[in-house]
C-alpha positions in Angstrom: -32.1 -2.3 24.4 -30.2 0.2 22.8 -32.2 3.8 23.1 -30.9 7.1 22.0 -30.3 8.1 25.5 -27.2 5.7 25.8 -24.3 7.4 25.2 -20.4 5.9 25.4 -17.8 8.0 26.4 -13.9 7.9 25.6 -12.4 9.7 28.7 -9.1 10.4 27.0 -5.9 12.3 28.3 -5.8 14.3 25.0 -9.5 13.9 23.7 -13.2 13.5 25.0 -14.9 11.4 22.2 -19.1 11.0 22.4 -20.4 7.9 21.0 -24.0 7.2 20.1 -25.5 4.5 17.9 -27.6 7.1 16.0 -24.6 9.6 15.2 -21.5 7.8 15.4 -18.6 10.1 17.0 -21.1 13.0 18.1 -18.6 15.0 20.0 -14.8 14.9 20.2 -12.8 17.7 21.7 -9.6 18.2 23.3 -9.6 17.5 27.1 -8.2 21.0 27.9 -10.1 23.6 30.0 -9.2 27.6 29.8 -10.0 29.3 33.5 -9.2 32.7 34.7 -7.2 32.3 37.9 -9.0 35.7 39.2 -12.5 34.8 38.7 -11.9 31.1 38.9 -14.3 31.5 35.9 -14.3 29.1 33.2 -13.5 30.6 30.0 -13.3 27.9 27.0 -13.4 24.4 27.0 -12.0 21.6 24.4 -10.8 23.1 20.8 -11.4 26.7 21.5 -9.1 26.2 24.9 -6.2 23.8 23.5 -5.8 27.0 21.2 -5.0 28.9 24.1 -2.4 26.6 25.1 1.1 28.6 26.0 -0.5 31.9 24.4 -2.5 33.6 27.0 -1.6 36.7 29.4 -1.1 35.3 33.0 -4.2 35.4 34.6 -5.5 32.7 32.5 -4.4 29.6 31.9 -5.4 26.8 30.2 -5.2 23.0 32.0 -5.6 19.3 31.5 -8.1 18.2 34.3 -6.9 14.3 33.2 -3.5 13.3 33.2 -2.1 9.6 32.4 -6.3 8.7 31.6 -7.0 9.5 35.0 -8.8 12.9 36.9 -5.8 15.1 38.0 -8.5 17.8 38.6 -12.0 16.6 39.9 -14.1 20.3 39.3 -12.4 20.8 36.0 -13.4 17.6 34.9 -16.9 17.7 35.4 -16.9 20.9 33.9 -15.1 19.8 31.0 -17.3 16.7 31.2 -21.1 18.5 31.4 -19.8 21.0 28.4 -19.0 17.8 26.2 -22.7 16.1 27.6 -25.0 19.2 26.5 -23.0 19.3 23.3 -23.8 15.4 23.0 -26.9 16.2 23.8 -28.0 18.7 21.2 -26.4 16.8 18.5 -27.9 13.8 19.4 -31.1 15.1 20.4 -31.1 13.5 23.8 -34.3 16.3 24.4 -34.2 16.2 28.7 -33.6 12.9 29.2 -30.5 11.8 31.6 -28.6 9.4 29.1 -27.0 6.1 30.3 -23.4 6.6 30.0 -20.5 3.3 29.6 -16.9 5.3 30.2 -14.0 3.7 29.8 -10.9 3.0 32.4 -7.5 2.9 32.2 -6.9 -0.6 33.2 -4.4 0.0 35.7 -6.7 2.6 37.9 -7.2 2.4 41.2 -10.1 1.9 42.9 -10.2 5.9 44.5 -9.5 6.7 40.5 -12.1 5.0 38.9 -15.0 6.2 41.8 -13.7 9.7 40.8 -14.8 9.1 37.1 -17.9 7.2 38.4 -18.5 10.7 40.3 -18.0 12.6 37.4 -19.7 11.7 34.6 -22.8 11.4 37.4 -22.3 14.7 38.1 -22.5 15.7 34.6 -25.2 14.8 34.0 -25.9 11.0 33.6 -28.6 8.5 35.1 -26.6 5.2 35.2 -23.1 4.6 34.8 -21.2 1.2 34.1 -17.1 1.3 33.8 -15.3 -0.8 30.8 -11.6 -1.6 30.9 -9.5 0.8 28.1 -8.9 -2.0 25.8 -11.9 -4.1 25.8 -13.8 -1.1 24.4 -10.5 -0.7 22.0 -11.1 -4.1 21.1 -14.9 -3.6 20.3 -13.9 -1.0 18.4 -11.5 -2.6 16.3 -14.0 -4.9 14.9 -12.7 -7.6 17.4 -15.0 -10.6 18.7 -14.5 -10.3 22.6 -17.0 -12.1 23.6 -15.7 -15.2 21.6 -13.2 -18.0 23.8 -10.4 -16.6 21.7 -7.2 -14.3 22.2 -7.3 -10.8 21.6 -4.5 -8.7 21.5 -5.2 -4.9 21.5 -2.5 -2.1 22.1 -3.9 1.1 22.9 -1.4 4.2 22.2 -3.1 6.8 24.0 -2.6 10.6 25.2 -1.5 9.4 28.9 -1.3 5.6 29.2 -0.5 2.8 26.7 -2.5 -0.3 27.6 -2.0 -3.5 26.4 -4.5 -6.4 27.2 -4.9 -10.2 25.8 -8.7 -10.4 26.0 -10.9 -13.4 25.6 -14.0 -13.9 26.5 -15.4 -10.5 27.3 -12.6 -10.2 30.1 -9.0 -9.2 30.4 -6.9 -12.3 30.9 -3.9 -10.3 31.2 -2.6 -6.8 31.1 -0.2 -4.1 31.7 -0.9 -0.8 31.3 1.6 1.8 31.6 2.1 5.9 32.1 4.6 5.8 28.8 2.1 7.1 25.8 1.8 10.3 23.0 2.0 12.8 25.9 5.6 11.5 26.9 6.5 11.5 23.5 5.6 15.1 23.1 8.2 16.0 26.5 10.9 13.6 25.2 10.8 15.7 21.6 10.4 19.5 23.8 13.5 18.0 26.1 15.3 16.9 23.3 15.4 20.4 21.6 15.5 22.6 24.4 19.1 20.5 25.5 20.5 19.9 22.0 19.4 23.9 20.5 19.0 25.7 23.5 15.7 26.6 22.1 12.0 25.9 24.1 9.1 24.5 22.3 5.9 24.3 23.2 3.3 21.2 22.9 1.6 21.8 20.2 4.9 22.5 18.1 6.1 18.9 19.6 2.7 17.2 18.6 3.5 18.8 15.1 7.1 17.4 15.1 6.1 14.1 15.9 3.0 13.6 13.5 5.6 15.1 10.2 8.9 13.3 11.2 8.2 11.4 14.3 9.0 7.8 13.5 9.4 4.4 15.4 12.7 2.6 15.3 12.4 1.5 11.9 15.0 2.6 9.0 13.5 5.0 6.5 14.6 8.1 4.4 15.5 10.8 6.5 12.6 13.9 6.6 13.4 17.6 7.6 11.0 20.0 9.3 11.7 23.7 10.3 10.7 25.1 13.7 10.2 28.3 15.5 11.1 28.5 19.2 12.3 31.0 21.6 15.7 31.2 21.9 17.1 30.0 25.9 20.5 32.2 25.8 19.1 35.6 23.7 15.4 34.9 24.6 15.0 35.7 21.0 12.5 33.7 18.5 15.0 31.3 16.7 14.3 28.6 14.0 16.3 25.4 13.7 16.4 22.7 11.2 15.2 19.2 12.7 15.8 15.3 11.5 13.7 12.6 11.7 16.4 10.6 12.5 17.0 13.0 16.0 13.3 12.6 16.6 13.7 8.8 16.2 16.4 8.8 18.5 14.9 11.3 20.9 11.5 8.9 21.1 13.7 5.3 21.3 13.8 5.0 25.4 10.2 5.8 25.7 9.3 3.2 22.8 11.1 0.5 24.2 9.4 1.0 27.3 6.3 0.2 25.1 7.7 -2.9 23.5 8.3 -4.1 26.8 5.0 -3.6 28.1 3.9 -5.8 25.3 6.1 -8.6 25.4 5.3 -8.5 29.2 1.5 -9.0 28.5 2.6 -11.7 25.6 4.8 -13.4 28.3 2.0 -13.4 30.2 -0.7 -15.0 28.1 -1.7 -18.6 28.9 -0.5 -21.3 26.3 -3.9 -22.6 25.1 -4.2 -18.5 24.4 -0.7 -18.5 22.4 -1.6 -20.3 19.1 -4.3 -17.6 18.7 -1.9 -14.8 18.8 0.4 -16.4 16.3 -3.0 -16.8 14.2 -4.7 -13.7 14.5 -1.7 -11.6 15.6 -2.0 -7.7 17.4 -4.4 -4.8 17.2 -3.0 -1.3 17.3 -5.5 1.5 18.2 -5.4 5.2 20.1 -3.3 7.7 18.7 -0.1 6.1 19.0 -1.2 3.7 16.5 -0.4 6.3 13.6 3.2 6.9 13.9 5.2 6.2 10.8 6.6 3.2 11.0 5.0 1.7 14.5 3.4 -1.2 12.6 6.6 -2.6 10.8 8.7 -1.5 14.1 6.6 -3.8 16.6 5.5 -6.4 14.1 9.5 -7.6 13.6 10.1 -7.1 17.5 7.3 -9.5 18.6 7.6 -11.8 15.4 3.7 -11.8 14.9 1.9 -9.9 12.7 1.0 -6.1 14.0 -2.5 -4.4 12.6 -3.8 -1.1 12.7 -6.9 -0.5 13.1 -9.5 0.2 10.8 -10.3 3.8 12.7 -7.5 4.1 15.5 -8.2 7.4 16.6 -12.0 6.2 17.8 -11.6 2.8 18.3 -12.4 3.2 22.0 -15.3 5.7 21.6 -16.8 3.3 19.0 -16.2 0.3 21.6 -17.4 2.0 24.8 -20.8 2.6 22.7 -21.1 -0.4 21.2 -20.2 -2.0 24.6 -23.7 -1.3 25.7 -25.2 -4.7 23.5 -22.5 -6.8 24.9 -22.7 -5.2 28.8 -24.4 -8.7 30.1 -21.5 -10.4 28.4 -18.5 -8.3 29.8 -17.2 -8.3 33.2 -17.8 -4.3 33.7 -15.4 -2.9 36.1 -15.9 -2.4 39.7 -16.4 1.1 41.3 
C-alpha cells in the first residue's frame, strides 16, 4: 500500500512537481539547469537557475534539459532530476530509503523517449518505476473517476505539449497530443514584437505578457501593458505600449491548432462514449488552463460544457501520486 517512500512525479517542460500523500506538492521547481560551459559544472538548478535566464555573462548559460515533455538533454536531466529527489526527500523525510516513483508521459512519446525517462528518474535515485500516460494522471488529478466505464475528457495545457485524451476505464480510448502548448505561446508573443516593434523580448517578459493580457479568442475589454526590450535598429533599451487585442491575435494560429486537436480526439470518441461527453462535458488542467478566457473560448467551439480544474497547475502531480492506489487498475505505459 501506499508508504511514504512513494513519490509521483510531474516531469514537466516548464516545472518538476513532487507529489507525496504525506505533503501534497513537496517540490515544484522550474525545469531549467544553469552550467558553466568551462567547467561543465553545474551551477543552479530550478528557481534559482530560471532567474538566470537571458542574464548571465557567456560562459554560463542556463538550459531546459526537456523540451515538448520529453528529455532534449539526458545528463542535465538527471541532474535536474536527483536535485529535485534529495529536495523531495528531505521534505518528505524519505530518511535513505530509494522511493518508488510513478512519472508521467507525454502520450504521444516514443518508445526510445519514454526508456530515456525510465533511465532517468532510475538514475536519480529511485527503486521502481512505473510510466502513466499525461492525462490519465491529469484526470486523477482533476477529481475524475477513471477507473469507472465512463468518458473522460481531460485537456492538458502544458509547458511543451497539449494532450488531449477521452479516458474510460483506467485507459486512453483515444488521444492526440500535440507539440503546440504555453512554450509556443511564449515564441509566437517574442515573434510578434520583435517583427511589429523591432524590439527583442525575452521569455520571461513573454510569460508576463501572456499571464496580464494574454487572452483566448473570446471578446473582452481591451487591457494595456508596458514593456521593456532592447531596441533591434539602435540596440538601445526601448519600451512599447502592448494590446491584448495584438496578443489575442498574435496567439490565434497556435490556439486553433489546439481546438483542432480537440475536436480531433472528440471525432474520435466511440458513440456509446458520446452521450457522456454531452453529460459530463471537458476538463481543463496544466497551465494552459488559466488563460483569460480559454474556458468560454473552447466551451462555445465544441458546444459542450468546458471546466477548469479545481487545481490546474498540479493536477498531474496530484494524479501521478494518487495513481499509485489505482496502479492495478490502469494500463501503465510500456517502457
Amino acid at each position: 500500500m501506499f508508504s511514504s517512500a512513494e513519490i509521483g512525479i510531474d516531469l514537466g517542460t516548464a516545472n518538476i512537481l513532487v507529489y507525496s500523500k504525506n505533503k501534497g506538492i513537496a517540490v515544484n521547481e522550474p525545469s531549467v539547469v544553469a552550467i558553466d560551459t568551462e567547467t561543465k559544472g553545474i551551477l543552479a538548478v530550478g528557481k534559482d537557475a530560471k532567474e538566470m535566464i537571458g542574464k548571465t555573462p557567456g560562459k554560463i548559460v542556463a538550459i531546459r534539459p526537456l523540451k515538448d515533455g520529453v528529455i532534449a538533454d539526458y545528463d542535465m536531466t538527471t541532474e535536474l532530476l536527483s536535485h529535485i529527489m534529495k529536495k523531495a526527500a528531505k521534505k518528505i523525510g524519505l530518511s535513505m530509503r530509494k522511493p518508488n516513483v510513478i512519472v508521467c508521459t507525454p502520450s504521444g512519446s516514443t518508445s526510445v523517449e519514454r526508456r530515456a525517462i525510465h533511465d532517468a528518474v532510475r538514475n536519480a535515485g529511485a527503486k521502481k518505476i512505473n510510466l502513466i500516460e499525461e492525462p490519465v494522471a491529469a484526470a486523477i488529478g482533476a477529481g475524475m473517476p477513471v477507473d469507472e466505464p465512463v468518458a473522460n475528457v481531460v485537456v492538458d495545457i502544458g509547458g511543451g505539449t497539449t494532450e488531449v485524451a477521452i479516458i474510460s476505464f483506467g485507459g486512453v480510448v483515444a488521444c492526440h497530443s500535440i507539440r503546440i502548448a504555453g512554450d509556443r505561446l511564449d515564441e509566437d508573443i517574442i515573434k510578434h514584437v520583435r517583427n511589429e516593434y523591432n524590439v527583442l523580448i525575452g521569455e520571461q517578459t513573454a510569460e508576463l505578457i501572456k499571464k496580464e493580457i494574454g487572452y483566448a479568442l473570446v471578446d473582452h475589454p481591451e487591457l494595456h501593458l508596458d514593456i521593456r526590450g532592447r531596441d533591434l535598429v539602435t540596440g538601445l533599451p526601448k519600451t512599447i505600449k502592448l494590446s491584448s487585442y495584438e496578443i489575442r491575435d498574435a496567439l490565434k494560429e497556435s490556439l486553433l491548432h489546439i481546438l483542432e486537436a480537440i475536436r480531433a480526439t472528440l471525432e474520435d470518441c466511440p458513440a456509446e462514449l458520446s452521450g457522456d461527453i454531452v453529460d459530463r462535458g471537458v476538463i481543463l488542467t496544466g497551465g494552459g488552463a488559466l488563460m483569460k478566457g480559454m474556458e468560454e473560448w473552447l466551451s462555445t467551439e465544441i458546444f459542450v460544457p468546458v471546466h477548469v480544474a479545481e487545481n490546474p497547475l498540479e493536477s498531474v502531480a496530484i494524479g501521478t501520486g494518487k495513481a499509485l492506489q489505482y496502479i492495478g487498475k490502469l494500463q501503465t505505459v510500456a517502457k
